[in-house]
N, C-alpha and C positions, 0 to 999 in steps of 0.2 A: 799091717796088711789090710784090715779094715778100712782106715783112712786112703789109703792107696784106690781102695776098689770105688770108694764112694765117691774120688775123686776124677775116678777113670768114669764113672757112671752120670758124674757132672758134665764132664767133657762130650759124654757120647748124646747126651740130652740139650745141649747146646749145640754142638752140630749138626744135630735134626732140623732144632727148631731154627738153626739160620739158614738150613736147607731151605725149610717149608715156607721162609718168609721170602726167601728169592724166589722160589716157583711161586708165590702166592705174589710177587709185585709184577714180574714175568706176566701171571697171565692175565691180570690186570690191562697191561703195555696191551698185550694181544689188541682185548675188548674194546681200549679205547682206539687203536689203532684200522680198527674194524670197521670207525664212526665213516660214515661217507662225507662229503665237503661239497659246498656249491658258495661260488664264488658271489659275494652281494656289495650294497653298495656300504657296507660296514666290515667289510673283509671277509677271508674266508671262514664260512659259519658251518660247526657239523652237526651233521643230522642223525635220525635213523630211519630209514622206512620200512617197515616192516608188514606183511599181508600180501593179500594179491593184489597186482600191481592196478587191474581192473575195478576193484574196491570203491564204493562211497568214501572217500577221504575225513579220518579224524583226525585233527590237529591238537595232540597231546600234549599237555601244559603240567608237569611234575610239581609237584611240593618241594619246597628247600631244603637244601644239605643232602637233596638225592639224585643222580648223572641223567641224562638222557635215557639210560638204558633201565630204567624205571620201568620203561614204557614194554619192555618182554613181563612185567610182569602181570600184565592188561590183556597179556593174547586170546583170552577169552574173545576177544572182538575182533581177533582175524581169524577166529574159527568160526566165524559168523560172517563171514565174508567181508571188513571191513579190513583198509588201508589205515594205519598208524604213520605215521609222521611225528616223531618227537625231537623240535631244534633246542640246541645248546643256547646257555642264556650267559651274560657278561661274567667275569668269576670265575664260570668254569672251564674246566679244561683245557686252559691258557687263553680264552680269549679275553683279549681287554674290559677288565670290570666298567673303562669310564668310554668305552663306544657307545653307550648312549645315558643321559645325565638323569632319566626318573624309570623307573619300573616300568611306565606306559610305553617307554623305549623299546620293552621286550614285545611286546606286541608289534611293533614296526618291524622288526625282527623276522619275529614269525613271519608275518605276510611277504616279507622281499624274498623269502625261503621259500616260500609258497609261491609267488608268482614267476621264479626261476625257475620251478622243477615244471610249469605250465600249467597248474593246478589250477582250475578256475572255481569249483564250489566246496567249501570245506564244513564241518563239522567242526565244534570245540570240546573236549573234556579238558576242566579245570581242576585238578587236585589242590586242596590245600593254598600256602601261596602259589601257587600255580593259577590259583582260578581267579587271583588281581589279575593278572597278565590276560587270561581269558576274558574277563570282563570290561577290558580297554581295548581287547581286538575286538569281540563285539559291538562298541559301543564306535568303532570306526572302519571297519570294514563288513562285507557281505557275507551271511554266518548262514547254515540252514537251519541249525541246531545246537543249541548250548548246556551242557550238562558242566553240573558242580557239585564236588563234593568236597565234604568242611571248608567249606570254602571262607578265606582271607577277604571283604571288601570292602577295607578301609582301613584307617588306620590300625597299628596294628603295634600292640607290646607283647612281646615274650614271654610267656608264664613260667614266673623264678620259683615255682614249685617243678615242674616240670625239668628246665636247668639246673635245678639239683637236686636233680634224683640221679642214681648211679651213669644212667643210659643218657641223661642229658651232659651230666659233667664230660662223660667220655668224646659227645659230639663237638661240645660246645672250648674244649679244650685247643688250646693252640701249642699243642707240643705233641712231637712222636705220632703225625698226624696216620702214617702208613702201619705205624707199628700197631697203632693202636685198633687201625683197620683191621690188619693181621688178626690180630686177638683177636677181636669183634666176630669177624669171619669166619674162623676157627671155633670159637665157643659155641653158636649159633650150631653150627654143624655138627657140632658133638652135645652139647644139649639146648637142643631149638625151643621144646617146652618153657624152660627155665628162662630161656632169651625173650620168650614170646611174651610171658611173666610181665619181664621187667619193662617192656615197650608197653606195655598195656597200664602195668605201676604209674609210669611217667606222664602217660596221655591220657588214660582214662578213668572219670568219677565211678571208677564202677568197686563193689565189694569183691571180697579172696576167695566168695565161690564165683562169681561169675567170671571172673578175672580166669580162674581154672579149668571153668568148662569153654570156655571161648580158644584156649590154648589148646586143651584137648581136641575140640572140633577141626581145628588149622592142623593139627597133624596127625586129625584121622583121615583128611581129604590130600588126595593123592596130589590135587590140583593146589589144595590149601601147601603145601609143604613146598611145592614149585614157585611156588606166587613168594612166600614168606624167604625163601632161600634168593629170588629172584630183589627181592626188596632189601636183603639185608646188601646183596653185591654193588646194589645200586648207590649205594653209600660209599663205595673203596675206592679206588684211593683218598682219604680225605682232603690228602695234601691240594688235589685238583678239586676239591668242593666248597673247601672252605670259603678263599675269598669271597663265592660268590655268593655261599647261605646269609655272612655277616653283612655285604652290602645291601642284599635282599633286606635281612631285620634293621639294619638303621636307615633305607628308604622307607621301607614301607609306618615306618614312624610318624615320614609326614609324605603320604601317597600325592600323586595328583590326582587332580579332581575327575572321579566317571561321569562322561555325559549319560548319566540315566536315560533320556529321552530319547538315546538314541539307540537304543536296544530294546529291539521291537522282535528279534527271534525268540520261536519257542523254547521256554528254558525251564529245565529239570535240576534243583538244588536236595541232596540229600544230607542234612544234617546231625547230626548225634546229641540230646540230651545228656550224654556224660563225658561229651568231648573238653577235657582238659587245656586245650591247646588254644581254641577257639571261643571265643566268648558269644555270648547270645546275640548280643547287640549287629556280627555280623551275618545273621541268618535273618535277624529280623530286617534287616536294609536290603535283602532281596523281597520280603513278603511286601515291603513300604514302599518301595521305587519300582520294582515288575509287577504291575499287576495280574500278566498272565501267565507267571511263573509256576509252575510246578511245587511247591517245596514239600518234601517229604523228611518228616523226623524219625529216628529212630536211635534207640543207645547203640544195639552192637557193642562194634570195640574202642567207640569213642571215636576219637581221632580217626581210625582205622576201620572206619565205617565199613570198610568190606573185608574185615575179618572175621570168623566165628559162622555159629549159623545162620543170621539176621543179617549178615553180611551177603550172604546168596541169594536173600529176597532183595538187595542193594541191586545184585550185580545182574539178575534177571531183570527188576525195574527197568535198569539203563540199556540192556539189551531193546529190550522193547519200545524205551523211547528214542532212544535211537533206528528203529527198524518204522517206527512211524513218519518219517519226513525223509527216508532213503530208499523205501522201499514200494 
């Protein structure tokens, strides 16, 4: 009878959970199906725009291994009255990884996106590898304003402390890419604290109390737990992220070359002291090649410069250099 019941209590806990993992790819399908499209001379490229339509245009640049839809987790800036614009880059979400042959590709990208929708002056935030791609649009198209944060600019190796730590093996995996989203997804949502933990483990030099209070802060703020929930989804399906995170890390191995000289907009770099992910060397190549750059250090959450509290003086900075050359 016992074996009977534990058997029957197997069955009923596996067909939850294969419930919860078809609603959970289901609405997946939704989100990316949601993505808008505009036709370019690389095919059709999708976006997101999101703010009011009247808005100073930002042209948001995501870190690798995370979808377009990153960019909801940034709304702080359309509550400020700014237009977001976040386009798909090669890899993902079925577009052809070899539509364009170097990472400065993505910048071309970007702009045929931008000059389709009639956009004529844009804004840049660059996340992470996101802000290579940023600092090739700038260095070849008309920018008003350039912010970056941990920013990637130059060549660029993987930190294999970071890759294996639990949260990196899980990313960096090429098997059970959806399932293993699922999981991800799910755990985060039932213990976010714990989740926030191990992302912090991974990317950030930082010690087990500050590591603790930084996760506390993210899910004493209402907006902190939106942002965090908003970033873990940005990640799902992997199966659509992968290609393009892994050609992102073996281009950016041997980047092409930024014309320094040609970025001449004012630009705001906010870097992290305990950022695991990013080495010094690319913080210092903005202090060396801009000289009327901005850069601003600070630990925070490493990597994740706008986690935690120190994270809020991040997210106000940018509010405000951003309101100075739009407003």
């Amino acid at each position: 009878m016992i074996l009977i019941i534990c058997l029957l209590v197997i069955i009923v806990l596996y067909l939850i959970g294969f419930y919860d993992y078809k609603k959970f790819i289901e609405s997946r399908e939704i989100v990316s199906n949601r993505f808008e499209v505009v036709e370019t001379k690389y095919g059709k490229i999708k976006y997101l725009d999101i703010g009011p339509k009247e808005g100073d245009v930002i042209l948001f640049s995501g870190g690798g291994g995370t979808g377009i839809d990153l960019v909801y987790a940034f709304d702080w800036l359309t509550k400020k009255g700014y237009r977001l614009i976040s386009v798909n880059r090669p890899g993902y979400y079925g577009l052809n990884v070899d539509v364009v042959d170097t990472l400065e590709g993505h910048a071309d990208i970007y702009h045929d996106v931008i000059e389709s929708l009639g956009i004529k002056e844009v804004n840049i935030f660059g996340l992470s590898m996101g802000a290579l791609s940023a600092l090739y649009y700038a260095a070849k198209y008309s920018t008003k304003s350039l912010v970056l944060w941990c920013p990637i600019t130059g060549q660029y190796q993987v930190n294999q402390q970071s890759v294996n730590s639990p949260i990196g093996k899980l990313v960096m995996s090429k098997r059970s890419k959806n399932i293993i989203s699922w999981m991800l997804s799910r755990f985060a949502r039932l213990f976010p604290e714990v989740t926030i933990r191990s992302f912090l483990r991974a990317e950030a030099n930082l010690d087990k109390n500050k590591i603790n209070a930084i996760a506390r802060d993210v899910m004493d703020s209402s907006d902190g737990r939106k942002s965090f929930n908003q970033f873990i989804d940005s990640m799902a399906p992997m199966s659509a992220l992968y290609e393009g995170m892994m050609d992102e890390v073996e281009k950016s191995k041997k980047p092409s070359t930024i014309n320094w000289d040609n970025i001449t907009t004012p630009t705001f770099a906010v870097c992290s002291t305990a950022d695991k992910d990013v080495s010094k060397d690319h913080f210092e190549r903005i202090e060396n090649k801009l000289e009327n750059a901005i850069v601003k250090y600070v630990e925070a959450g490493g990597h994740f410069v706008w986690w935690g509290n120190e994270g809020e003086e991040v997210i106000q900075n940018t509010i405000t250099f951003f309101d100075r050359y739009n407003r």
